[in-house]
VODRENTI-626358 format. One record per residue (C-alpha): x, y, z. Coordinates in Angstrom, 3 decimals, decimal comma, padded with zeros to 6 digits. Example, Ala and Ser with C-alpha at 12.3 -4.5 7.8 and 13.67 -1.06 7.14 Angstrom:
# residues 2
{xx = 012,300 | yy = -004,500 | zz = 007,800}
{xx = 013,670 | yy = -001,060 | zz = 007,140}
//
This chain:
# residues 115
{xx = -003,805 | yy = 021,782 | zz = 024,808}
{xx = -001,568 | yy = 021,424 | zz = 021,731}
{xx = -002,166 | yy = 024,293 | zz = 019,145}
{xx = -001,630 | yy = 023,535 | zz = 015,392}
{xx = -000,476 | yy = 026,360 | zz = 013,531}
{xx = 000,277 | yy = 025,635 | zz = 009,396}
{xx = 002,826 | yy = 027,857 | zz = 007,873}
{xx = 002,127 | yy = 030,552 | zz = 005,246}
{xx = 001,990 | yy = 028,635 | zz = 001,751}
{xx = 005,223 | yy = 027,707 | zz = 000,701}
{xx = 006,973 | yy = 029,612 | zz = -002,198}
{xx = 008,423 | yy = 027,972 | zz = -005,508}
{xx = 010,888 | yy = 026,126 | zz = -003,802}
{xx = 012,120 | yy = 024,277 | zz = -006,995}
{xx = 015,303 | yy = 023,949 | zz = -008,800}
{xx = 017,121 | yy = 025,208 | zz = -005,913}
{xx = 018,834 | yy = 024,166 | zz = -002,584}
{xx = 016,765 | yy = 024,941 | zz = 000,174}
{xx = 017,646 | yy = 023,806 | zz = 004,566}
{xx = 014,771 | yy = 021,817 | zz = 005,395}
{xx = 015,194 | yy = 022,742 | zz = 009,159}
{xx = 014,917 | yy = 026,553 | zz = 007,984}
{xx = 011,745 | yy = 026,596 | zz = 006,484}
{xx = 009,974 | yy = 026,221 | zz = 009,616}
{xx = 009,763 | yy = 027,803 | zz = 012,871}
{xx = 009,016 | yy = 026,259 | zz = 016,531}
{xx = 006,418 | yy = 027,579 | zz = 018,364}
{xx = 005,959 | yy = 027,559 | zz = 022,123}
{xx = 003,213 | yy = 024,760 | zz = 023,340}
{xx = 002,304 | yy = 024,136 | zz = 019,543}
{xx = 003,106 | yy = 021,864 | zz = 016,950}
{xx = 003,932 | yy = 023,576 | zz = 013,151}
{xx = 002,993 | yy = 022,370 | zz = 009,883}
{xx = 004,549 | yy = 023,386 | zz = 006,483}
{xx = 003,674 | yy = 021,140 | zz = 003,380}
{xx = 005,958 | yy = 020,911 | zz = 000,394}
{xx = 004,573 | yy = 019,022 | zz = -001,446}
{xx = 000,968 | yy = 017,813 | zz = -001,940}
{xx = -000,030 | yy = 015,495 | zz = -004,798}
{xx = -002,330 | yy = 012,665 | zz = -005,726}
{xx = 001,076 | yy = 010,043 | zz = -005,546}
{xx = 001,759 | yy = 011,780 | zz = -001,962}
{xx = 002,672 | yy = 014,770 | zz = 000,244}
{xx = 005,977 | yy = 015,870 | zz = 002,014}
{xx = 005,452 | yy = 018,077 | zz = 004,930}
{xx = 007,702 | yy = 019,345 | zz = 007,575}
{xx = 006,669 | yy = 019,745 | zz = 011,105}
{xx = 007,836 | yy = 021,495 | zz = 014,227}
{xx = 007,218 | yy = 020,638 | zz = 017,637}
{xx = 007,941 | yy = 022,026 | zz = 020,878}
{xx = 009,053 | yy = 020,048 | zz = 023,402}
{xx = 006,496 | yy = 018,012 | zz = 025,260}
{xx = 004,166 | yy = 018,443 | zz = 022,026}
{xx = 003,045 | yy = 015,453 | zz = 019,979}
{xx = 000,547 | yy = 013,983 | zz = 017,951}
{xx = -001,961 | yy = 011,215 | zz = 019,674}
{xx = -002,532 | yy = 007,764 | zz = 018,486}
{xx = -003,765 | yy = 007,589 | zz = 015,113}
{xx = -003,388 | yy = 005,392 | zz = 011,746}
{xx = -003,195 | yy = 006,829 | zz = 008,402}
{xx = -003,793 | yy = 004,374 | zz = 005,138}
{xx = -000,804 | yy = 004,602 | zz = 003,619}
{xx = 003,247 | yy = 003,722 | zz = 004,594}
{xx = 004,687 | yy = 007,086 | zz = 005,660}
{xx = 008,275 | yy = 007,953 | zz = 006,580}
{xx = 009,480 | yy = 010,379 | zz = 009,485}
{xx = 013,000 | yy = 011,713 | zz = 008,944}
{xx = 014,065 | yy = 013,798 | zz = 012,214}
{xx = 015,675 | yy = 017,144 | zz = 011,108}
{xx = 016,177 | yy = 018,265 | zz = 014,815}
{xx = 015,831 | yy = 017,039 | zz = 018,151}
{xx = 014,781 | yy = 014,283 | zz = 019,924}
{xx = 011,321 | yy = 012,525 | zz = 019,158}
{xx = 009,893 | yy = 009,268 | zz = 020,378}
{xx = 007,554 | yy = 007,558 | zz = 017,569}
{xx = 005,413 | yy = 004,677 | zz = 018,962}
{xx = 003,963 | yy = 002,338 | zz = 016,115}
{xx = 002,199 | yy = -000,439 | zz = 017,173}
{xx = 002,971 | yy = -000,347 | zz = 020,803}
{xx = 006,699 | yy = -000,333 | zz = 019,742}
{xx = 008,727 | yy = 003,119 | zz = 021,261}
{xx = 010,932 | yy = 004,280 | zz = 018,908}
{xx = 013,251 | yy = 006,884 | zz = 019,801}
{xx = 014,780 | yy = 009,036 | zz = 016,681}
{xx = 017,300 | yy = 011,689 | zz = 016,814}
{xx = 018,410 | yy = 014,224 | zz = 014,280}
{xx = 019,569 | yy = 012,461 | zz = 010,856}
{xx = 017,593 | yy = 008,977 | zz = 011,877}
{xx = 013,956 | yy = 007,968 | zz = 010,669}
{xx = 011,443 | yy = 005,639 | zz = 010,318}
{xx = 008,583 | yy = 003,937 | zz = 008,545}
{xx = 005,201 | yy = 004,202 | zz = 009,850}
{xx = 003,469 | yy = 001,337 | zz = 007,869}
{xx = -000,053 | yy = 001,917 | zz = 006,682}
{xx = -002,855 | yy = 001,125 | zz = 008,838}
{xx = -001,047 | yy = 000,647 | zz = 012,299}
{xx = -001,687 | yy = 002,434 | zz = 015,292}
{xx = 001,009 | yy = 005,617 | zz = 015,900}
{xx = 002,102 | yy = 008,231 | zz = 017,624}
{xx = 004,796 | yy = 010,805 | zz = 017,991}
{xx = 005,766 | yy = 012,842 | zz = 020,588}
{xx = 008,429 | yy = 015,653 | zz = 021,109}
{xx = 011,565 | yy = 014,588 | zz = 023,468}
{xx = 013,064 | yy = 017,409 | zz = 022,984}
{xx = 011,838 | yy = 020,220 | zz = 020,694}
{xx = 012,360 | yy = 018,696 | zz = 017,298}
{xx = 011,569 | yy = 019,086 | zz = 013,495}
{xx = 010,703 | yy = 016,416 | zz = 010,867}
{xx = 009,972 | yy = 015,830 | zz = 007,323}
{xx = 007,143 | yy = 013,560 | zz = 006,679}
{xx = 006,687 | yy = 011,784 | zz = 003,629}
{xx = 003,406 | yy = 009,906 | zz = 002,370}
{xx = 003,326 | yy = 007,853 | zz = -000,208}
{xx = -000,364 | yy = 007,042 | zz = -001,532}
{xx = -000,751 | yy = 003,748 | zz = -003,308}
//
């Protein structure tokens, strides 16, 4: 069974350069969240996931992007497979079926934009 853990909450992370990657940790057999941001326009979150770890078939309301920090994932929108690799990403439009799944253990940055 995958275990979701969240992060401590962040710390000011403004006016300053800051690794994405190193602001969250993998877990064995779980998938981390961390958000960054949360506001009413949208939310940027990063996620770990161990390998073999993913998130089932689900569709949000709104577009949302996945940029792969590290790893290898395989994103499945609409019956389409998608694989990503570190420095590639994708749009997840709003209201279609999706799904992500680790390759390899990998970390993302998802973006949400309400509208």
């Amino acid at each position: 069974m995958t275990r979701m853990a969240k992060n401590k909450k962040p710390e000011n992370l403004a006016a300053q350069a800051v690794n994405l990657a190193d602001l969250i940790d993998y877990q064995n057999g779980s998938v981390v969240s961390r958000t960054i941001i949360d506001k009413n326009a949208g939310t940027v979150t990063l996620f770990a996931f161990d390998e073999g770890e993913g998130l089932s078939e689900h569709t949000a309301p709104y577009d949302a992007l996945v940029y792969v920090l590290d790893g290898d994932a395989e994103v499945v929108i609409s019956g389409k497979p998608i694989r990503l690799k570190m420095g590639e990403f994708t749009i997840m439009p709003a209201n279609e079926p999706h799904a992500l799944s680790a390759v390899t253990k990998f970390k993302m940055l998802l973006v949400m934009i309400r509208s």
